[in-house]
C-alpha positions as CSV (number, residue, x, y, z in Angstrom):
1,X,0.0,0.0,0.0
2,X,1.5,3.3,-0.9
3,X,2.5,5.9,1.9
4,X,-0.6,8.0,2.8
5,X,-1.9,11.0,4.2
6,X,-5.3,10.0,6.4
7,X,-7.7,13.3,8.0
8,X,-8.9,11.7,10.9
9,X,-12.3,13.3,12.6
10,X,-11.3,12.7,16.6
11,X,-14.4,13.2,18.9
12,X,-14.6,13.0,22.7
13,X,-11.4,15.2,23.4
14,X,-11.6,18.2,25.7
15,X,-8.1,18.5,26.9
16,X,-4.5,19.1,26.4
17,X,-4.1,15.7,28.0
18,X,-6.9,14.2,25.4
19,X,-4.7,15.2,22.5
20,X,-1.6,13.4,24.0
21,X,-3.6,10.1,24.7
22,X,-4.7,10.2,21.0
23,X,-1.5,10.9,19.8
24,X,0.4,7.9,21.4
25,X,-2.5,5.8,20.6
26,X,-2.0,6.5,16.9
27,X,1.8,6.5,17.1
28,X,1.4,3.3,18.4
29,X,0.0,1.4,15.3
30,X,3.0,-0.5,13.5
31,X,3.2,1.3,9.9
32,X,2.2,5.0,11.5
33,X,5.3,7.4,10.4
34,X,4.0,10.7,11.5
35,X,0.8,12.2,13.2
36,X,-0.5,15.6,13.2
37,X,-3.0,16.1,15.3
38,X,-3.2,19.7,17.4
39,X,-4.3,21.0,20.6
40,X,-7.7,19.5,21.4
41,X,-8.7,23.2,20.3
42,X,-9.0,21.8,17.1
43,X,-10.3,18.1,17.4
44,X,-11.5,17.9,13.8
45,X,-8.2,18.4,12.0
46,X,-5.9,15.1,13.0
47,X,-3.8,13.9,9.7
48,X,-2.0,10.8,10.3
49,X,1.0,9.6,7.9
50,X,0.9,6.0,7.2
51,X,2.6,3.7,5.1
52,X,0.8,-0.2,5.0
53,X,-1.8,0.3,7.4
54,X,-6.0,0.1,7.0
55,X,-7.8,3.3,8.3
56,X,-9.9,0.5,10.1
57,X,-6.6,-0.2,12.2
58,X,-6.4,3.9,12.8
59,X,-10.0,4.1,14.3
60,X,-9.7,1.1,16.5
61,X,-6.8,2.4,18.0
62,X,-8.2,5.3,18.3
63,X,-11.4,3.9,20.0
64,X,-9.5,1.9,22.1
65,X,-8.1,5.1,23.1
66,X,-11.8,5.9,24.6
67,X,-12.2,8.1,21.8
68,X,-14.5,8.0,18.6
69,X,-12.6,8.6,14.8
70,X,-13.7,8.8,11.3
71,X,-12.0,9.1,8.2
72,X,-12.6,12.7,6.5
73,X,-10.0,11.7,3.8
74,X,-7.9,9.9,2.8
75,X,-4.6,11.1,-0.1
76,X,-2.0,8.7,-1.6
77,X,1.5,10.4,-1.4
78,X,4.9,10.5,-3.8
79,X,7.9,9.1,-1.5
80,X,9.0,12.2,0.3
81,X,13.0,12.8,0.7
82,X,13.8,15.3,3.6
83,X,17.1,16.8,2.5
84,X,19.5,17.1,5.3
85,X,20.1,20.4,7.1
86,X,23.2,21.5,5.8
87,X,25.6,24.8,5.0
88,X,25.8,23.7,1.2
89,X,25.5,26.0,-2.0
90,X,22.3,24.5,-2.9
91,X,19.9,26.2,-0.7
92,X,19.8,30.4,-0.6
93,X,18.9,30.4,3.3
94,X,18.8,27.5,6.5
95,X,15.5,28.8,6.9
96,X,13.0,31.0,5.5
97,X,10.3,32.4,7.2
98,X,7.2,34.1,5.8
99,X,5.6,36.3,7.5
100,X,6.6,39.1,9.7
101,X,3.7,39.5,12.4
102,X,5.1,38.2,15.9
103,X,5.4,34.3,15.2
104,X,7.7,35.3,12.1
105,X,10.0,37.5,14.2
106,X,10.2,34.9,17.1
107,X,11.3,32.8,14.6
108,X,13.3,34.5,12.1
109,X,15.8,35.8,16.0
110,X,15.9,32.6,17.1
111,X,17.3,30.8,14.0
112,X,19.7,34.0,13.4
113,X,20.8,33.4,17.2
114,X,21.7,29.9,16.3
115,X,24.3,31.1,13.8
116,X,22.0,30.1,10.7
117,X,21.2,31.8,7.2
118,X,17.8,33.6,7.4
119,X,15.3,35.4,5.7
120,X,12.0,37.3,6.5
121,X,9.5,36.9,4.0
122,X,6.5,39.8,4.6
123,X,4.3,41.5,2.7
124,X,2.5,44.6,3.7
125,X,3.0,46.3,7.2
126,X,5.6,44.9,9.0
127,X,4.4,43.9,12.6
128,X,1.2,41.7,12.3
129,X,-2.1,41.7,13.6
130,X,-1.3,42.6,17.6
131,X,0.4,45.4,17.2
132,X,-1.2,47.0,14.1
133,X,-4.9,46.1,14.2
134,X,-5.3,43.6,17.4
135,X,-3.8,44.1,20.6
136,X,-2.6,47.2,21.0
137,X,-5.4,48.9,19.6
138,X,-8.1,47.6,20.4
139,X,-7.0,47.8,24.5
140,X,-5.7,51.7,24.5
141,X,-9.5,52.0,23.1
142,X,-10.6,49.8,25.6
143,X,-8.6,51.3,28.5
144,X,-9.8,55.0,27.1
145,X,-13.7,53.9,27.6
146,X,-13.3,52.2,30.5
147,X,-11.4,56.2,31.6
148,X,-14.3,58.1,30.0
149,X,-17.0,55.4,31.3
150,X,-15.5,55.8,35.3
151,X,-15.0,59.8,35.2
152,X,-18.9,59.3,34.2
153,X,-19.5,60.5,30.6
154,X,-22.1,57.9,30.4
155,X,-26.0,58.3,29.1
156,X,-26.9,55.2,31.2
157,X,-25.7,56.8,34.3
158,X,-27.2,59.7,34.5
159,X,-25.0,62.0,32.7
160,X,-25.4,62.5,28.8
161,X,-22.7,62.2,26.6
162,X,-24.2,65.2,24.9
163,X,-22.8,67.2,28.0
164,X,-19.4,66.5,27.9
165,X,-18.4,65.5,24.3
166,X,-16.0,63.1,23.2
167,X,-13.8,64.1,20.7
168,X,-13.3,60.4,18.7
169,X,-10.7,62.0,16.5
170,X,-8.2,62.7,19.2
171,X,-8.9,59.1,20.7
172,X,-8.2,58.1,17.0
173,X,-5.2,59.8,16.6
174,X,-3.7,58.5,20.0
175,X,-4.2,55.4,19.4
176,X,-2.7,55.2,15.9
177,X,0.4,57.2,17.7
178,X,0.8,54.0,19.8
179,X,0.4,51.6,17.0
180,X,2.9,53.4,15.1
181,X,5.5,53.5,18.2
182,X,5.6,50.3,19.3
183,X,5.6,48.8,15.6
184,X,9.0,51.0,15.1
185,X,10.1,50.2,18.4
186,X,9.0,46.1,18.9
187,X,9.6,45.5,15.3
188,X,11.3,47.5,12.5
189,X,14.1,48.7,15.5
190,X,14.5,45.0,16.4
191,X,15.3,44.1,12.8
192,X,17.8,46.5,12.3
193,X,19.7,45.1,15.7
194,X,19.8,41.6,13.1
195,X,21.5,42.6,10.7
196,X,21.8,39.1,9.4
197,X,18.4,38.2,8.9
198,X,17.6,39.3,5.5
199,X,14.2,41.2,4.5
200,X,12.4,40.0,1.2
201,X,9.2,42.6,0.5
202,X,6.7,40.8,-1.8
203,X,4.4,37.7,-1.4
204,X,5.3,34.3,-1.2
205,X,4.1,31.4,-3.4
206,X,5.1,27.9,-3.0
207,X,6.1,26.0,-6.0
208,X,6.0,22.2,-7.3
209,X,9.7,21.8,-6.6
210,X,9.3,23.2,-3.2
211,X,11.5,26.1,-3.7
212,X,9.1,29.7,-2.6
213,X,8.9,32.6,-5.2
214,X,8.4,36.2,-4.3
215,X,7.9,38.5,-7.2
216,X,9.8,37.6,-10.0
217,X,12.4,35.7,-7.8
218,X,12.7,32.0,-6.3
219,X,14.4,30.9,-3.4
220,X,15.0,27.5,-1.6
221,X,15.8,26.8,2.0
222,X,16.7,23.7,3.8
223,X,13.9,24.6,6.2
224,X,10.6,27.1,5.9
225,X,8.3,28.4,8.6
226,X,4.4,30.1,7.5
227,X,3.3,32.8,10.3
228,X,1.3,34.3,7.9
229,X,-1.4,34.8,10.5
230,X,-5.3,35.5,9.7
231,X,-7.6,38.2,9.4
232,X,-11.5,38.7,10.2
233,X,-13.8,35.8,8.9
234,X,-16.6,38.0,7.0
235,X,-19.6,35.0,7.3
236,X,-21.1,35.1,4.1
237,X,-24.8,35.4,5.0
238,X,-26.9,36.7,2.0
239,X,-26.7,40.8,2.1
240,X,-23.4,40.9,2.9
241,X,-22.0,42.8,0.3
242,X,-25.5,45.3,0.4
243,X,-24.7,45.6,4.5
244,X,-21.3,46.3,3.7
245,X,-20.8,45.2,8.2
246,X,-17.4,46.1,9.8
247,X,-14.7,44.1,11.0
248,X,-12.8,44.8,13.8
249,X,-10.2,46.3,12.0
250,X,-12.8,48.9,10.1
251,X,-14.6,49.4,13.5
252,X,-11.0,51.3,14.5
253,X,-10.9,52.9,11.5
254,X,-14.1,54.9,11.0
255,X,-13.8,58.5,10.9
256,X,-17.1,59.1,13.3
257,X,-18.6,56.9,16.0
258,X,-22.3,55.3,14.6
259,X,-24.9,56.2,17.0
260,X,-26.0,52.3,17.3
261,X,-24.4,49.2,16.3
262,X,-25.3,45.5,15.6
263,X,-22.8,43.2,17.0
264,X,-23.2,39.7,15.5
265,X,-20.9,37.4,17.9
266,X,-20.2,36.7,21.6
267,X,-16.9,36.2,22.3
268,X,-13.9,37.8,23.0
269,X,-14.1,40.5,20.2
270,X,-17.8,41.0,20.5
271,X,-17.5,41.7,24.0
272,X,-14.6,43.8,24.3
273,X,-15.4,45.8,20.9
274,X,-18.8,46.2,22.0
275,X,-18.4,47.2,25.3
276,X,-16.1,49.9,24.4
277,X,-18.6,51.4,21.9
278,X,-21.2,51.1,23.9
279,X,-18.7,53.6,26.8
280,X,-18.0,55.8,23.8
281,X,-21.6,56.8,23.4
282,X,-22.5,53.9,20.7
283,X,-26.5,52.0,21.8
284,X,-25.0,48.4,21.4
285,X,-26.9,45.2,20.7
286,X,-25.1,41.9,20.8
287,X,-26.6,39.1,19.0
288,X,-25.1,35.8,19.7
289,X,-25.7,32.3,17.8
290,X,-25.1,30.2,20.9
291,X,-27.5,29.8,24.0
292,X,-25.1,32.0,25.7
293,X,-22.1,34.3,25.7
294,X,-18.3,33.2,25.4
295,X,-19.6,29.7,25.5
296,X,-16.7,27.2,25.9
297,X,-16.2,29.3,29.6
298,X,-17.9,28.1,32.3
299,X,-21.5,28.9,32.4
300,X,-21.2,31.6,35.6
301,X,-19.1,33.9,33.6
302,X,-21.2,33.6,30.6
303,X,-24.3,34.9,32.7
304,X,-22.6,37.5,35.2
305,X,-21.3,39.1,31.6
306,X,-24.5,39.0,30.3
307,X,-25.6,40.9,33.9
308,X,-23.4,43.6,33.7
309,X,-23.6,44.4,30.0
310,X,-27.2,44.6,30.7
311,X,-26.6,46.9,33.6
312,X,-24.4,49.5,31.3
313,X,-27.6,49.3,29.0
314,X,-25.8,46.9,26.3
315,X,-28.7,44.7,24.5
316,X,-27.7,40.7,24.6
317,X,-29.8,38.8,23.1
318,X,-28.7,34.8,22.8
319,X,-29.8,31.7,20.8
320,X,-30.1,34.3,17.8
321,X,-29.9,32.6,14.1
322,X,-29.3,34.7,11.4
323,X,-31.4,34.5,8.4
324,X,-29.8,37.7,6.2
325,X,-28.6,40.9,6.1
326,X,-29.9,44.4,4.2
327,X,-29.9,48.0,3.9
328,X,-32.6,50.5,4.0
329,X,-30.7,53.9,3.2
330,X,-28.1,54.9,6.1
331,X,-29.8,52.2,8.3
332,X,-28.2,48.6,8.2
333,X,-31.0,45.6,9.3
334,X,-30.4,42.0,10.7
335,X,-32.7,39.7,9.8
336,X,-33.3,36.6,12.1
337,X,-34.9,34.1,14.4
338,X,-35.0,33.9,18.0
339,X,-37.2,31.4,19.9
340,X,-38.5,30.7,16.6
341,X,-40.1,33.8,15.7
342,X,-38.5,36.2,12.9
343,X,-37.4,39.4,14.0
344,X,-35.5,42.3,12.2
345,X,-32.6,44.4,13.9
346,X,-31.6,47.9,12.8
347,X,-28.7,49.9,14.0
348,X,-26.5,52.6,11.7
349,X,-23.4,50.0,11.8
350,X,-23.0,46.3,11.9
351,X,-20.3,44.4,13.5
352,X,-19.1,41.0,12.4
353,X,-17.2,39.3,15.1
354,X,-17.7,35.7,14.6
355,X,-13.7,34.8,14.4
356,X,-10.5,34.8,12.4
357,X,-9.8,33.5,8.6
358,X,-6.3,32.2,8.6
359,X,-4.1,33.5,5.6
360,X,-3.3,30.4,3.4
361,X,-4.9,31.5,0.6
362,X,-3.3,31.5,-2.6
363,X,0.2,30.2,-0.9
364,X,0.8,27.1,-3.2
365,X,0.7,25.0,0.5
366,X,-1.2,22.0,-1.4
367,X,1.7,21.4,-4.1
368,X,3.8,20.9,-1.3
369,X,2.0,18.3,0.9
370,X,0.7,20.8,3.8
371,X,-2.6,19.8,4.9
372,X,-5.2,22.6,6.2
373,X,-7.8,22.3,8.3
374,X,-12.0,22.7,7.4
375,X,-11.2,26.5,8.1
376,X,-8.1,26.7,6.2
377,X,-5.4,26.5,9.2
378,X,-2.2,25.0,8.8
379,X,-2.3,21.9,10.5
380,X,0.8,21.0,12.8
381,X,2.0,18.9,15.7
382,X,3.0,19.5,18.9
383,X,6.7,20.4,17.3
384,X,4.8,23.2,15.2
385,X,5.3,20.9,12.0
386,X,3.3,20.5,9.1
387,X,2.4,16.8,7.6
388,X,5.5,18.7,4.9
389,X,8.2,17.9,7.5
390,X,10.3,20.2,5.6
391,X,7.7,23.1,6.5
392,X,6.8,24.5,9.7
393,X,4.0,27.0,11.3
394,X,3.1,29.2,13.9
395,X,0.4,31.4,15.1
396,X,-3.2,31.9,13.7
397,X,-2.3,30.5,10.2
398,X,-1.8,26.9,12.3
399,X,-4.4,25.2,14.2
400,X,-2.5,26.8,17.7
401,X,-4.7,29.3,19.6
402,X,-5.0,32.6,18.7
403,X,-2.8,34.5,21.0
404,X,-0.3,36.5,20.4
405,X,2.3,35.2,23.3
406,X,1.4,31.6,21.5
407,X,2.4,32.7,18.2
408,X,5.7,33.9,19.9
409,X,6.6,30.7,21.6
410,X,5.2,28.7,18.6
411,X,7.6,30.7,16.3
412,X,10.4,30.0,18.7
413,X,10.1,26.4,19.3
414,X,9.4,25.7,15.3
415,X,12.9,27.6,15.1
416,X,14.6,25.4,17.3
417,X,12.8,22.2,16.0
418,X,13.5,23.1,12.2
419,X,16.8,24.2,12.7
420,X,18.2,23.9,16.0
421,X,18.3,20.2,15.8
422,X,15.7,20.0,18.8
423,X,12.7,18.3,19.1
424,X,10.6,20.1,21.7
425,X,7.3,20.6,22.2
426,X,5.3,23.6,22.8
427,X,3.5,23.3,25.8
428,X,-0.2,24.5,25.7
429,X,-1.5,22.6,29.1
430,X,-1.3,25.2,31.3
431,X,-2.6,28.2,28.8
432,X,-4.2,31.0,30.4
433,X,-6.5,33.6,28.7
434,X,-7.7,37.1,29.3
435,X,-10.6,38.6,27.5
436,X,-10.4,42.3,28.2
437,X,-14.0,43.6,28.9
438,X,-14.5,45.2,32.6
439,X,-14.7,43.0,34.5
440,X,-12.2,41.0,32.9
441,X,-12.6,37.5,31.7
442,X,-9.5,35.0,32.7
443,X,-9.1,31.3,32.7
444,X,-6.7,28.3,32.5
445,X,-7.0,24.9,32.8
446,X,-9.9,22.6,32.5
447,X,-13.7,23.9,32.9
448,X,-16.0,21.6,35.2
449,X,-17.6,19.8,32.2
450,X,-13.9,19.4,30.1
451,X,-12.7,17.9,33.3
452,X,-15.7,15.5,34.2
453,X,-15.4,14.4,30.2
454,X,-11.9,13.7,30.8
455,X,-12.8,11.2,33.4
456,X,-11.7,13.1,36.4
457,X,-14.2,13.7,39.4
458,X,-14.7,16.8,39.6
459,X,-15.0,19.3,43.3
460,X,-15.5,22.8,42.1
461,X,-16.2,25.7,44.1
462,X,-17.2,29.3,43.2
463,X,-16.8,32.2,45.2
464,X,-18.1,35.5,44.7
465,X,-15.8,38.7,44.8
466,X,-17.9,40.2,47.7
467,X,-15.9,37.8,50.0
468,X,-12.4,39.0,48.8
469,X,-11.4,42.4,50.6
470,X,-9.5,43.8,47.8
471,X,-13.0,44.2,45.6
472,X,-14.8,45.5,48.7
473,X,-12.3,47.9,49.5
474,X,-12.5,49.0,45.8
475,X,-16.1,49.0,45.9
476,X,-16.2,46.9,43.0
477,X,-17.6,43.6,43.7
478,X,-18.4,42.5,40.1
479,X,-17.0,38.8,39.6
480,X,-16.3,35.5,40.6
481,X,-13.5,32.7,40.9
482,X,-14.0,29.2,40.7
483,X,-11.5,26.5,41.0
484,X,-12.0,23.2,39.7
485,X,-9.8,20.4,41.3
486,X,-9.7,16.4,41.3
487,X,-11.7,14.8,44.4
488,X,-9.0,12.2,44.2
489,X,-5.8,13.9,45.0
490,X,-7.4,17.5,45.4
491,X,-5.3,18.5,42.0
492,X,-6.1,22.1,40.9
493,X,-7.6,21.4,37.2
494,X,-8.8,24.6,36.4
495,X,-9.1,28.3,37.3
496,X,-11.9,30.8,36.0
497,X,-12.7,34.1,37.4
498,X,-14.3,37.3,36.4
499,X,-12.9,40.1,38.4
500,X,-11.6,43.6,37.9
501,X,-7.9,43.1,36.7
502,X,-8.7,39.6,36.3
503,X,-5.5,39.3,34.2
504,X,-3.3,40.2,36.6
505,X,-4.8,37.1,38.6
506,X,-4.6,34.2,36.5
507,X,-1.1,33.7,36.0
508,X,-0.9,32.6,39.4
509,X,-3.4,30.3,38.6
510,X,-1.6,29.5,35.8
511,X,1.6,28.2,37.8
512,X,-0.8,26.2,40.3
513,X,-2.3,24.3,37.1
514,X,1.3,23.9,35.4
515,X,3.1,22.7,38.2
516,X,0.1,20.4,40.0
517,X,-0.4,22.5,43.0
518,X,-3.4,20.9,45.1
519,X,-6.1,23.2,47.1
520,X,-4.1,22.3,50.4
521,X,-0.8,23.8,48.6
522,X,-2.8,27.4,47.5
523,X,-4.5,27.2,51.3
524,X,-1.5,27.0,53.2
525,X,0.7,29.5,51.1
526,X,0.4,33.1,52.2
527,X,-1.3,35.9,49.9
528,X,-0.9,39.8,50.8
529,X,-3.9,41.1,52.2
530,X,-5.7,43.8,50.2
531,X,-5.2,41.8,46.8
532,X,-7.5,40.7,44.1
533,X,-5.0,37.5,43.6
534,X,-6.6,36.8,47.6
535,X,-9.4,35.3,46.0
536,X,-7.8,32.0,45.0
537,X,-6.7,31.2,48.2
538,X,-10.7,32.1,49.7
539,X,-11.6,30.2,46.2
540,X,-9.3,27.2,47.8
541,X,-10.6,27.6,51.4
542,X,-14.2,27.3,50.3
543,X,-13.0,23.7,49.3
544,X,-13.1,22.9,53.2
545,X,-14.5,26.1,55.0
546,X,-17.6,28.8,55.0
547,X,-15.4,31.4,53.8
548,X,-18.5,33.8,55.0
549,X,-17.1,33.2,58.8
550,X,-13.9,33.3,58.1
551,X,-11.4,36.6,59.6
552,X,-9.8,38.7,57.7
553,X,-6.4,38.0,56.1
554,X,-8.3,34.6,54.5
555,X,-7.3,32.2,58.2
């Protein structure tokens, strides 16, 4: 039987740990040369290399596993030969990178630190998404509202924007200021301290003979990394191109504020975007597919969100399908369903929030073996390879999350693994998250459900932040933490709290998760008094106590 490439459909993971039990199980089956199966983020896009063996023998080992598999498809392969990594005349660079957002950089200063040939592929503005149109942006806007919003420029509380006027343009202009500093500073500075690492302008094409042309020249490495990234998915409903919606990028970009705005999505964009408009002076309506908002989070943050949205005067509706989209003159309308009844939705701007598109478009990756996922992400391994084993990814072009400090480390480790001569994995178990609204949104680790599907048995314990001194003293009780731990051996699984600076919180949860602190460990280890981060250890107390009689100083 020739060598193949198999797309596997994995159900039943929900964890870090899921992925790895999959992945030794496959690796396990005599004839198996290779398998590329990501974080349990992305279950559906598994691609096992396999030489002699039945796809029956893949799903049973699989299913053995405790896990369910189907074949999605299945592709007959030419004999691959993996040229060695050498110095030689035959190859223009070690390694070429394309694409010049945070991923690329990581990668392109890591190989040039390990003495090798490199070059940085990019097209357009140098930098990425983060620091030109995610990150940075979109949190000075957010940290600006959240200013304006507390000093009380707010129609919902009792003064009218009208009074005291906002001047978007400055805001604008500031914000842009910062974009354009920190891009010179993290990003066309840093290139010019490597001098070695050579800049190619154009876009990059991969041919039939491997080699990657830009413009009207080709050029072969002995190793290439894609951090191409992604950009806004625009979800083709019918209207679209009538609507003409915003993305998130456009939202920054407008020259004037709209006076209302339809946001289609509810997660992490959605929320932050709209909650920031909404401070500005924008009415804000939030209309979100799922039966509730940022839906793979535990079910408590999802609701006490929804609350204090609700509170600013934010609209949320959930369980919203959308039918279509039109115009009516200046006035943009939402056609759609809720609870089975059609309804229509008209605000001067619509948002669409409703994820990223990677950027693999038009790259040549399919003459070159590199499999994509069903929404065209690179897919690669825990060693940030692609079923190419010549080519390597990182960041949102691959199947990794879509942060920007997991692009970094993904950049860096494919460096080392393509070029180094390392093979180390990037470690995603102990990943936390922020999702900047106010309060924030902050996880890590395992929700209750994830963890009970994994087969652990679960103890989890919420606790409100009107039990932790720091809110009260801030007179900002908003929030919650809840830890999830293993009955057994009283393991901390996961953390998940809402909770003013929230962000700042979770990295402690993030060691207690990484390095398999118990509840006992986070109760008997002392927390400064007067601290948000406080809460996990009245979060672990609650395990054993009624934190509600408890003294101060959490004993």
């Amino acid at each position: 039987m020739d060598q193949q490439h198999l797309k596997l459909r994995i159900g039943g993971m929900s964890c870090v740990h899921c992925a790895k039990h999959v992945t030794e199980a496959l690796q396990a089956v005599p004839g198996v040369k290779s398998v590329n199966l990501p974080s349990w983020h992305s279950p559906h896009a598994s691609v096992v290399t396999a030489a002699d063996v039945s796809p029956d023998t893949l799903i049973a080992a699989v299913q053995d596993a405790g896990y369910s598999a189907s074949v999605e498809e299945q592709v007959s392969l030419q004999p691959m030969t993996v040229e060695p990594l050498n110095d030689t005349a035959q190859y223009d660079f070690d390694l070429l990178v394309i694409g010049g957002g945070s991923g690329g950089f990581a990668a392109a200063i890591t190989a040039a630190e390990l003495g090798k040939r490199v070059a940085l592929i990019n097209t357009g503005t140098i930098g990425g998404t983060c620091v030109n149109v995610g990150c940075v942006p979109s949190k000075t806007l957010i940290r600006t509202a959240e200013a304006w919003h507390k000093a009380g420029h707010h129609p919902f509380q009792g003064v009218h924007t009208a009074q005291v006027s906002l001047d978007w343009s400055v805001v604008r202009t500031q914000k842009d200021a910062l974009v354009s500093s920190l891009r010179q500073s993290k990003y066309v500075d840093v290139l010019a301290a490597y001098p070695d690492i050579t800049v190619i302008e154009g876009r990059a094409t991969f041919q039939t003979d491997g080699s990657v042309r830009v413009n009207d020249n080709t050029y072969r490495a002995s190793r290439y990394i894609v951090t191409t990234g992604a950009h806004p998915r625009m979800y083709p409903f019918p209207g679209l191109e009538e609507a003409a919606p915003l993305n998130s990028t456009t939202l920054m970009e407008l020259d004037h504020l709209p006076k209302s705005l339809i946001i289609l999505g509810g997660r992490a964009v959605a929320l932050e975007l709209g909650q920031t408009m909404a401070r500005l002076g924008t009415e804000v309506l939030i209309l979100q597919r799922s039966l509730r908002l940022v839906p793979e989070h535990e079910p408590e943050i999802g609701r006490a969100v929804q609350g204090y949205f609700e509170d600013e005067g934010i609209g949320v509706l959930t369980g919203v399908t959308i039918d279509r989209l039109s115009r009516e003159g200046d006035t943009r309308v939402v056609h759609a369903r809720l609870m089975g009844q059609s309804r229509e939705f008209r605000a001067d701007q619509i948002l669409l929030a409703l994820g990223r598109q990677p950027n693999t478009a038009g790259m040549g990756l399919e003459q070159v073996g590199v499999q994509l996922d069903q929404n065209g992400a690179i897919i690669v391994n825990e060693y940030q390879q692609t079923t190419n084993p010549i080519i390597y990814a990182a960041g949102d072009v691959s199947t990794n999350p879509e942060y920007v400090y997991v692009a970094a480390a993904a950049g860096a480790t494919a460096a080392r693994n393509a070029v180094g001569g390392e093979q180390r994995p990037l470690d995603l178990s102990a990943l936390p998250g922020v999702i900047f609204t106010d309060p924030q949104i902050a996880t890590v680790g395992l929700t209750e459900a994830a963890a009970r599907h994994a087969g652990y048995e679960v103890e989890s314990h919420a606790v409100p932040l009107e039990y932790v001194p720091r809110a009260l003293a801030a007179r900002d009780t908003r929030g919650l933490i809840k830890l999830v731990a293993d009955r057994a051996t009283e393991k901390i699984l996961g953390v998940h709290l809402v909770a003013a600076e929230g962000g700042e919180v979770i990295q402690t949860a993030a060691f207690a998760v990484k390095f398999g602190l118990t509840v006992a460990d986070l109760t008997g280890t002392l927390f400064p008094y007067l601290t948000q981060v406080e809460g996990l250890k009245l979060a672990a107390l609650s395990f054993t106590k009624d934190i509600a009689k408890l003294s101060c100083c959490a004993v």
